[in-house]
C-alpha positions as CSV (number, residue, x, y, z in Angstrom):
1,X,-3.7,14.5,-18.3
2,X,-2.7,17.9,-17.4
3,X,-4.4,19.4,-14.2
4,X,-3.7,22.7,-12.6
5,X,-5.4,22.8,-9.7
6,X,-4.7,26.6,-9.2
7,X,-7.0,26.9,-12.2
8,X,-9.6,24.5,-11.0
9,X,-12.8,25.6,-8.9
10,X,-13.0,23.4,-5.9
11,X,-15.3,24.1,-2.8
12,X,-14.6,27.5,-0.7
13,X,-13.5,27.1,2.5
14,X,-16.5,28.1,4.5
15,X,-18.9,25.8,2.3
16,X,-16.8,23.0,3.9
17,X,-18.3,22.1,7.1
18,X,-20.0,18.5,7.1
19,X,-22.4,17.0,9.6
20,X,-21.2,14.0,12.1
21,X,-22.8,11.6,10.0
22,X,-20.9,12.6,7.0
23,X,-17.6,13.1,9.2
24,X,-18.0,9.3,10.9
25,X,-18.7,7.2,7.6
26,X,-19.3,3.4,7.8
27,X,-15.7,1.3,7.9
28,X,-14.5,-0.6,5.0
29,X,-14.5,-4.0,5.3
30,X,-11.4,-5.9,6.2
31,X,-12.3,-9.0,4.3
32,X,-13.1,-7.5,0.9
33,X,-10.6,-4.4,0.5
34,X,-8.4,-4.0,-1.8
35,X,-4.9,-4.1,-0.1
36,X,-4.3,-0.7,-2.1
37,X,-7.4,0.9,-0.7
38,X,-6.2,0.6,2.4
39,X,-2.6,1.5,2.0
40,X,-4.5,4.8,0.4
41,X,-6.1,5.1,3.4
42,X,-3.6,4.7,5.9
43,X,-1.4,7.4,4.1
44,X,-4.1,10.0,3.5
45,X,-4.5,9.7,7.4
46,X,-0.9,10.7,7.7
47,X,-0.7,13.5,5.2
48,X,-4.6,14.8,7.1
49,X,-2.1,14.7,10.5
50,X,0.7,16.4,8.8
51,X,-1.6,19.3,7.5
52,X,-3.1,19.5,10.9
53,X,0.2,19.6,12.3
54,X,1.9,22.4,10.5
55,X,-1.1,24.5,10.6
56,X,-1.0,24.6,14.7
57,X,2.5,25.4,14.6
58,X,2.3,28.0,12.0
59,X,-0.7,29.8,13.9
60,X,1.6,29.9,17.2
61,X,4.0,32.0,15.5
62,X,2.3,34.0,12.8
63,X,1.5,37.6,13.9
64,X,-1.0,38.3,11.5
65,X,-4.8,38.0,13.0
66,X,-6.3,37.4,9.6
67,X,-3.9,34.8,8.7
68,X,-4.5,33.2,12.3
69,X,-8.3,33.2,11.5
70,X,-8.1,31.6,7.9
71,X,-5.7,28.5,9.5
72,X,-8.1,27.8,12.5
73,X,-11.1,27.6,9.6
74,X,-9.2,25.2,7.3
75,X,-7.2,23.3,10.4
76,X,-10.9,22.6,11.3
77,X,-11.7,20.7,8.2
78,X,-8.5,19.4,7.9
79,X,-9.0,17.8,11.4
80,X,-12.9,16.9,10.1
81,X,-11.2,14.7,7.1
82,X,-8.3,13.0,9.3
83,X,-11.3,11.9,11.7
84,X,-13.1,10.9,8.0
85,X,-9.9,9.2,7.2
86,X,-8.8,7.2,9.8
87,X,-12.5,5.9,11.2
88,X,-12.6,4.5,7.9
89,X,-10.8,1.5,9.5
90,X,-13.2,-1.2,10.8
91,X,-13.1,-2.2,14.6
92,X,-12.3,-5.8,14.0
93,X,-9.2,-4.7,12.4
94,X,-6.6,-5.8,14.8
95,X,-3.7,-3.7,15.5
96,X,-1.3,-6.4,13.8
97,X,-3.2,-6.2,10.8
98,X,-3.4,-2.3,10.3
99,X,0.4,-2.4,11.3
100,X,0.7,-4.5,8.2
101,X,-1.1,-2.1,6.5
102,X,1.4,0.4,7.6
103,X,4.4,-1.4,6.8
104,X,3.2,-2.2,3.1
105,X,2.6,1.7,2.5
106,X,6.2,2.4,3.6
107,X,7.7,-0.5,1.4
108,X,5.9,0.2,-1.7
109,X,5.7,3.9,-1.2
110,X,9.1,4.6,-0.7
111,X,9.7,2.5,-3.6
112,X,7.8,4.4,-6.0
113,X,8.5,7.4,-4.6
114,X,12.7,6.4,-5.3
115,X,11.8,5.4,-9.2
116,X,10.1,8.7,-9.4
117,X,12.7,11.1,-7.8
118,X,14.6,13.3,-10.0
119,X,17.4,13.8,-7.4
120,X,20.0,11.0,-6.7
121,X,20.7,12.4,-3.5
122,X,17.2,12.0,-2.7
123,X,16.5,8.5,-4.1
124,X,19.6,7.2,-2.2
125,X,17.9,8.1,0.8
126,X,14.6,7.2,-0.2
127,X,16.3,3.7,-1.0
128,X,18.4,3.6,2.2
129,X,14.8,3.9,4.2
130,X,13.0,1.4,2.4
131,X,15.5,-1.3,3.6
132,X,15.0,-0.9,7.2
133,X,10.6,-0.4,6.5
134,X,11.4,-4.2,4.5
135,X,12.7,-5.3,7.4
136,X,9.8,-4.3,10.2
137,X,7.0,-5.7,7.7
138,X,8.8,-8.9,8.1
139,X,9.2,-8.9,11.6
140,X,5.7,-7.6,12.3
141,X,4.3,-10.6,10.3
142,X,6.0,-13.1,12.3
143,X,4.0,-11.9,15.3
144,X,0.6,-11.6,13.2
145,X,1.0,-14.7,12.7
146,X,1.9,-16.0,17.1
147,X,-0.9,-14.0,17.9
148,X,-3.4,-13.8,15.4
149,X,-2.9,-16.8,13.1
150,X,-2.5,-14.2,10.7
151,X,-1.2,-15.3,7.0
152,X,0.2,-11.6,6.1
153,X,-1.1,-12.4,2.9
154,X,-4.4,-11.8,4.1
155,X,-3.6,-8.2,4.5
156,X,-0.9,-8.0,1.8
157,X,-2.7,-9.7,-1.1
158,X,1.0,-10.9,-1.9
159,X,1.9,-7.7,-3.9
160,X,4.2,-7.1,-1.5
161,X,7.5,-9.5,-0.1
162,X,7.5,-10.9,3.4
163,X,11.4,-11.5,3.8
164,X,14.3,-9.7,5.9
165,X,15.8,-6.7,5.1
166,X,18.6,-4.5,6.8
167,X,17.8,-6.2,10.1
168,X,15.9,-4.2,12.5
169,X,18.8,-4.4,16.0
170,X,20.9,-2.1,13.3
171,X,18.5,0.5,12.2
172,X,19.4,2.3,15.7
173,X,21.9,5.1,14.6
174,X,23.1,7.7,16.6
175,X,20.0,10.8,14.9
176,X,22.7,13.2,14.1
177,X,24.0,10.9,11.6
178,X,20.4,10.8,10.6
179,X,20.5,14.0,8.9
180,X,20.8,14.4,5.1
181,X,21.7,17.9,3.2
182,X,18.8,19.3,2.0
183,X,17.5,19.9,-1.4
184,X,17.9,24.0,-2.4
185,X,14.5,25.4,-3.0
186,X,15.3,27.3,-5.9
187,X,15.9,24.8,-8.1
188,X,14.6,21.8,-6.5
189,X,12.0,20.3,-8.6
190,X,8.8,20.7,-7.5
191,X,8.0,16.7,-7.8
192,X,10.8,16.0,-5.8
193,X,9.5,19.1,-2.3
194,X,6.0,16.9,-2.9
195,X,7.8,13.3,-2.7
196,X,9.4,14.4,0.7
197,X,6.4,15.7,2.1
198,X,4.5,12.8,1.2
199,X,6.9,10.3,2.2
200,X,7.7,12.6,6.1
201,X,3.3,12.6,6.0
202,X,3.9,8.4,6.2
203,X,6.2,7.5,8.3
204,X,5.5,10.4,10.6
205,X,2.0,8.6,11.0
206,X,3.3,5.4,11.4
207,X,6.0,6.5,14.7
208,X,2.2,8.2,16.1
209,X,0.3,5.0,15.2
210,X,3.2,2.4,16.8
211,X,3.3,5.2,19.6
212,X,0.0,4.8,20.9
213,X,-1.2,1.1,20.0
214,X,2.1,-0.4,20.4
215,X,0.9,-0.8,24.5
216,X,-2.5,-2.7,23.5
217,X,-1.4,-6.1,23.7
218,X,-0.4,-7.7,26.9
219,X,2.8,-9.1,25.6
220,X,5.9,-8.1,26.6
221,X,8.3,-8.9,23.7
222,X,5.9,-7.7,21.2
223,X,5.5,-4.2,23.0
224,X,9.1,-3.9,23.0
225,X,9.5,-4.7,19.5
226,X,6.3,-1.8,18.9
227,X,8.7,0.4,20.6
228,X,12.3,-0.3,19.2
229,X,10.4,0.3,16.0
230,X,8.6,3.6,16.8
231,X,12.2,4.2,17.9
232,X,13.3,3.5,13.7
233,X,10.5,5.4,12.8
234,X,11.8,8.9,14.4
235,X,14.6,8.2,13.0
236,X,13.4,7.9,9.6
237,X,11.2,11.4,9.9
238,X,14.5,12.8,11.4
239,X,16.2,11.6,8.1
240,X,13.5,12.7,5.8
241,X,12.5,16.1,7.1
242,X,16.4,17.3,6.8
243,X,16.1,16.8,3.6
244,X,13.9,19.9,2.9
245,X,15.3,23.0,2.4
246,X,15.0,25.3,6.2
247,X,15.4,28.5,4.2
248,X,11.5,28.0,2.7
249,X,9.4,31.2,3.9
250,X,6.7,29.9,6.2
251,X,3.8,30.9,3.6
252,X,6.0,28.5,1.1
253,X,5.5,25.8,3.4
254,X,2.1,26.2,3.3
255,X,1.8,27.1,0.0
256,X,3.5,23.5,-0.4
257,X,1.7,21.6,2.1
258,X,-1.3,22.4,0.3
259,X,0.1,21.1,-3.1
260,X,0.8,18.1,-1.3
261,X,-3.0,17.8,-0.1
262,X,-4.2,18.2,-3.5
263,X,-1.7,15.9,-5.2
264,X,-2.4,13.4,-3.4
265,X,-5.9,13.3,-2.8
266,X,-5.7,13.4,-6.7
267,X,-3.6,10.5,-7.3
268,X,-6.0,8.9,-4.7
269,X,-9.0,9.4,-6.6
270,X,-7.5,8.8,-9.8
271,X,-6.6,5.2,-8.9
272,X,-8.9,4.3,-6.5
273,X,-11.1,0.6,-7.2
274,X,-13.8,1.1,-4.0
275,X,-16.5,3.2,-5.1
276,X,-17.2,4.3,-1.3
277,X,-13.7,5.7,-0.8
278,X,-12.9,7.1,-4.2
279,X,-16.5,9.2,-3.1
280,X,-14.2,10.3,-0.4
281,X,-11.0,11.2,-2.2
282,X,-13.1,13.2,-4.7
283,X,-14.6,15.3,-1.6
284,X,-11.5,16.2,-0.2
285,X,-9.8,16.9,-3.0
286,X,-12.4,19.4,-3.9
287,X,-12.1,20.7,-0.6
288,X,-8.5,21.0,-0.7
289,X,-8.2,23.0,-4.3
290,X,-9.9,25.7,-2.2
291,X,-7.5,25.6,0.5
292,X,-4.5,25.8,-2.2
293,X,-6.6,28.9,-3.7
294,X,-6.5,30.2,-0.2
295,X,-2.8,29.5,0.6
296,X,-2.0,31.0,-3.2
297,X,-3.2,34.4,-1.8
298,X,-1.5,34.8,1.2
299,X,1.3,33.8,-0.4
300,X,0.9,36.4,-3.4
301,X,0.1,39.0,-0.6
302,X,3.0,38.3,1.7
303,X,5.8,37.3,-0.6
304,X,4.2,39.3,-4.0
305,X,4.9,36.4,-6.3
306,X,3.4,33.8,-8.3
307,X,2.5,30.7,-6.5
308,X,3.5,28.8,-9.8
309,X,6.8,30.1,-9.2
310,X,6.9,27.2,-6.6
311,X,4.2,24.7,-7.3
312,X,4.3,24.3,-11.4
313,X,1.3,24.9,-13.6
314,X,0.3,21.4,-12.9
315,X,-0.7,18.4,-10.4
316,X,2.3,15.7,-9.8
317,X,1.8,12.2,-8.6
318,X,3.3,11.5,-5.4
319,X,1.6,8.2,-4.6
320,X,1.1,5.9,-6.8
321,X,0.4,2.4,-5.1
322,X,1.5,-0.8,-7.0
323,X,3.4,-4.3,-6.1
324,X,7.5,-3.3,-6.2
325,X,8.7,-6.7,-6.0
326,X,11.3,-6.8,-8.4
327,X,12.6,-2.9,-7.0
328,X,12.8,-4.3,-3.8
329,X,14.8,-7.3,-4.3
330,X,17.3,-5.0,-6.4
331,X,17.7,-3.1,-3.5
332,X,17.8,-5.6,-1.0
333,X,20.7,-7.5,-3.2
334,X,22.7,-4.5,-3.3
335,X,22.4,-2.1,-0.5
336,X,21.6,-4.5,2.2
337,X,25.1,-3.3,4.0
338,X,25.0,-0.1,3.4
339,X,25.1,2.3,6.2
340,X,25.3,5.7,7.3
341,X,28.6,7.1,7.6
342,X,28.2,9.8,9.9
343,X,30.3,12.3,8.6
344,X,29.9,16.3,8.0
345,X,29.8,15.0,4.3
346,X,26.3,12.8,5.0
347,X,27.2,10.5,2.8
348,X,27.1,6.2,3.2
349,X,29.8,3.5,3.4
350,X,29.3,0.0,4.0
351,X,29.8,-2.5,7.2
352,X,33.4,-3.6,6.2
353,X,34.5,0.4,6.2
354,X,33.3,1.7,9.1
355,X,35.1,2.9,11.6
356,X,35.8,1.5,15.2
357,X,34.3,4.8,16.2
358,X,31.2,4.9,14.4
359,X,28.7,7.0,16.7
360,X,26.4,4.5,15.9
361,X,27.8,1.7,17.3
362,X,27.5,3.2,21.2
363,X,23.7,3.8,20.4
364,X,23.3,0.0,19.5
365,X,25.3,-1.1,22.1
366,X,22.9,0.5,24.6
367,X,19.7,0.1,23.4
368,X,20.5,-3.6,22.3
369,X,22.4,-4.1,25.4
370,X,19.8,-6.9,26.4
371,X,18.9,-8.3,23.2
372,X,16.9,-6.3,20.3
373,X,13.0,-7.7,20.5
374,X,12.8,-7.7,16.7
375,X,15.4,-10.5,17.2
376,X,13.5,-12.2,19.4
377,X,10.1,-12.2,17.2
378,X,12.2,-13.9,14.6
379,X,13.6,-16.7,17.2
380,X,9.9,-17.2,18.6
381,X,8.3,-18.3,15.4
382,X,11.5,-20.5,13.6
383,X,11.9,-22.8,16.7
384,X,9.8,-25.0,14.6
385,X,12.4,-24.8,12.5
386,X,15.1,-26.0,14.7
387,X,17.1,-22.9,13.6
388,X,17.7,-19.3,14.0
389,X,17.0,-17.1,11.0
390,X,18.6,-14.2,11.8
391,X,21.0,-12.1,10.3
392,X,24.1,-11.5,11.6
393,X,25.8,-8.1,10.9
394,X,29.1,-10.0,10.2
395,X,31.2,-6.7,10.9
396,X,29.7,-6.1,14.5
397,X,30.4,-9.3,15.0
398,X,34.6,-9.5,14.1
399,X,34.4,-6.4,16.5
400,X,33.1,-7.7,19.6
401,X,37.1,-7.9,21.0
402,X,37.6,-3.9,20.2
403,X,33.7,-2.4,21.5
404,X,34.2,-4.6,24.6
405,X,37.2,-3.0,25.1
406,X,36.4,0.3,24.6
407,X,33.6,-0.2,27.4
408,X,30.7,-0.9,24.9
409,X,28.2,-3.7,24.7
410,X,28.5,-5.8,20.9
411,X,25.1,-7.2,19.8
412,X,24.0,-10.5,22.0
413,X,24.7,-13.7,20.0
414,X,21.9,-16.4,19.4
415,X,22.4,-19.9,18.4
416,X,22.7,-21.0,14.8
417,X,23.0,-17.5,13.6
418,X,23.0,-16.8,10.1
419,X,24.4,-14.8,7.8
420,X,23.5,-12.7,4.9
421,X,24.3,-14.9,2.3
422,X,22.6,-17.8,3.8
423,X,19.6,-16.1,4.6
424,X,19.2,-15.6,1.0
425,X,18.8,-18.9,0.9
426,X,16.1,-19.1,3.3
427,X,14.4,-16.0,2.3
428,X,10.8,-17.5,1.0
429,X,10.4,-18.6,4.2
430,X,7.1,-17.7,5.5
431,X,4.8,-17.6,8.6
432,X,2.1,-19.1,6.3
433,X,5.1,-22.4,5.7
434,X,5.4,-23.2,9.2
């Protein structure tokens, strides 16, 4: 279905104000929702934050007093859905459970987002992300299921794998290495500016989420592991945002972060099963067509040019939530030791090629220097087993003789340590099958 949005009606900006009864609707309920609702919900949250966001900064350094005015109107709204949005969650949610929620849109997001990215520099990225997001839904599960009794299951609906990934202790990179080269916006794609924006929208929600509910349960080791996560998740919006293009003009950015809005909120409605939220993602939608019409002419007025010279002539479909098993487990077969090579080229290497000065290797030896606390979620819930399941990264390991010497801490060895290929093994293991 072809649909331009630049051509569609939508609701004018100052016909957007809603009443605190509409703003603060009733919750879904936890019990009943489809596990794709929700993962539609959590994202939209993040992309309402990102608009939000982008429209403060903007406003602190744009000169022009009209422009100013028109951004505090729509930040306004913007602000109105993201309360909309997020309240949508019900308060006997617990924070595990949400965080489940989280950690199932960044595995099957970034995994349709990959399938559906024109640029292979892009995907690889994409790809090398959705490793490390595997990884914290498994480790997050083990505690939902210490604390809560949780089967993950009950928040996953099993459309999405519980088993390790590129374990968590070695997502910790020096954030230089982080960065990518970034796309050129003049011949970028358009579907692949809305894909990064989408996917920075996520996981930029899900550091600010881990951030400030990460400290609401009275356990130590799982508030350490909230924040050696958060920690990953930085790191993944450092990693994501470098990919886009700094050379944009600021009214492209908006012009862009508007398209983003609208696709979205679109692809929302378009596949959403609950009656009550789809009403929701056909508001906002509405309401966002007339903040693209807005954004179009500031940008015709400051830049003279066509908005479709950077946004196409029609919607794409950035967000698209369904299981991604079998993508997963490609990935997780083959790329499971790749890693960040830290060179001017950004590129990736493996474990067996990196160097004995890999700036990475300082960062872990710090911040693991006592143990990593995702490691420790994983020895807590397989004592029952009378084994360790975790993963040993087999080349940090030979290496312990040559970081000690050069005055750095290797990773803390438990017991019974496995290794990749026997975790493979092992890998149906489950909270549920203890």
């Amino acid at each position: 279905m072809t649909f331009n949005p630049l051509k569609e009606k939508g609701v004018p900006l100052e016909k957007q104000l809603r009443s605190w009864h509409d703003i603060v609707k009733r919750p879904f309920d936890k019990h009943s929702i489809d596990c794709y609702s929700r993962t539609r919900q959590i994202l939209m949250n993040g992309i309402e934050v990102e608009a939000w966001n982008f429209k403060h900064n903007l406003a602190r350094i744009c000169p022009d007093p009209e422009v100013k005015r028109i951004l505090a109107l729509s930040r306004r709204i913007e602000d109105m859905h993201q309360t909309t949005v997020n309240w949508l969650t019900p308060a006997e949610q617990s924070v595990l459970e949400t965080t489940l929620g989280y950690e199932q849109v960044a595995v099957d997001l970034t995994s349709w987002l990959a399938q559906n990215e024109p640029d292979d520099y892009v995907r690889e990225t994409f790809n090398f992300g959705l490793l490390e997001d595997f990884d914290h839904l498994y480790r997050y599960s083990q505690w939902a299921y210490m604390v809560h009794g949780i089967n993950p299951d009950d928040i996953l609906q099993g459309m999405t794998d519980v088993v390790i990934g590129r374990p968590t202790q070695n997502h910790h990179n020096c954030n230089g290495a982080r960065l990518r080269n970034h796309y050129d916006k003049d011949t970028a794609s358009v579907q692949t500016k809305v894909n990064i924006l989408t996917l920075v929208s996520g996981e930029q929600q899900t550091h600010n989420y881990y951030a400030e509910h990460g400290m609401m349960y009275g356990n130590d080791d799982l508030r350490r592991m909230y924040g050696e996560i958060c920690d990953v998740e930085e790191e993944h919006v450092t990693m994501y945002e470098s990919l886009i293009d700094p050379t944009e003009s600021v009214w492209e950015k908006l012009l862009l972060h508007e398209f983003t809005e609208v696709c979205t909120y679109y692809n929302c409605y378009k596949d959403e099963v609950d009656e009550k939220l789809k009403a929701v993602w056909e508001e906002f939608l509405e309401h966002e067509i007339g903040h693209l019409h807005v954004a179009a002419e500031i940008f015709k007025n400051k830049e003279n040019r066509d908005p479709e010279e950077v946004i196409g002539g029609e919607i794409v479909l950035p967000c698209h939530f369904e299981s991604q098993k079998t993508y997963v487990a490609d990935i997780l077969n083959n790329e499971v030791d790749k890693r960040l090579d830290g060179t001017e080229e950004r590129g990736y290497t493996v474990i067996d090629e990196l160097p004995l000065d890999w700036p990475s290797y300082k960062v872990q030896g710090i911040v693991n220097a006592e143990g990593a606390p995702t490691e420790q979620a994983v020895r807590l819930v397989s004592t029952s087993l009378g084994r360790d399941v975790v993963v040993a990264d087999k080349k940090l390991i030979n290496k312990e003789t040559d970081l000690l010497e050069r005055g750095l801490q290797p990773r803390p060895q438990a017991p019974n340590t496995v290794t990749v290929e026997e975790y493979k093994l092992m890998a149906e293991v489950k909270p549920a099958d203890l």
